[in-house]
N, C-alpha and C positions, 0 to 999 in steps of 0.2 A: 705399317710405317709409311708416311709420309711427308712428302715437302710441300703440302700444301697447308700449310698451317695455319691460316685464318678461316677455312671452311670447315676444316676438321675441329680447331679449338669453338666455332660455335655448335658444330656438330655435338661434340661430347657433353657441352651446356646445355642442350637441348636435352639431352637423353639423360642427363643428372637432374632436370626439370621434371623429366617424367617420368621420374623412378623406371627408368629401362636400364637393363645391362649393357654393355661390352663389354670386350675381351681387352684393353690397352689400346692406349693411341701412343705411339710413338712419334713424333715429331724431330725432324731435321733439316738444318741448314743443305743447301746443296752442296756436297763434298766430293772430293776422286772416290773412288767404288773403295779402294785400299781401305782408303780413313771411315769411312761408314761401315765397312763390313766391321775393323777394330773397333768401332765403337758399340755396334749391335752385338758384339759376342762378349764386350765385358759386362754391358748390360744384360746379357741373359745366364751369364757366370752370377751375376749377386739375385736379380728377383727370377722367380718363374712364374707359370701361366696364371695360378692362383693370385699371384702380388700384384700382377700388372689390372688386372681384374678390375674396370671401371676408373683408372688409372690414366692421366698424361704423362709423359715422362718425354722429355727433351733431351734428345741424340745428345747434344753438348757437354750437361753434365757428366759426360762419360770418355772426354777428353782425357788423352794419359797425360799427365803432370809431370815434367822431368824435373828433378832435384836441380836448381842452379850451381853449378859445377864450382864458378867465381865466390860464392857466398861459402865454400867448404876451406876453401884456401887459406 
């Protein structure tokens, strides 16, 4: 996991170039520890180590979503 995500997204280009593995890059905006830890563990609730396998995945998409309360009314 990282916030450095212009060295690492050429990093994983690189190694998609030349047919190398890795393990997953995780990518993330900088957040309080709270909201990254919630977001690293819904992410490893849906894929595991096999999914993430030569894989980006973007901290973000893993934002909890709250039902807008006003739109139920």
């Amino acid at each position: 996991m990282t916030h450095n995500v212009a060295h690492f997204a050429s990093l994983a280009r690189e190694y998609g170039q030349g047919g190398r593995v890795h393990y997953g890059i995780i990518l993330s905006d900088q957040l309080p520890l709270k909201e990254l830890l919630a977001r690293t563990l819904r992410l490893l609730d849906r894929f595991d180590g096999d999914a993430l396998r030569n894989q980006i995945v973007w901290l973000q998409d893993f934002k909890e979503v709250f039902p807008d309360l006003a739109a139920e009314r």
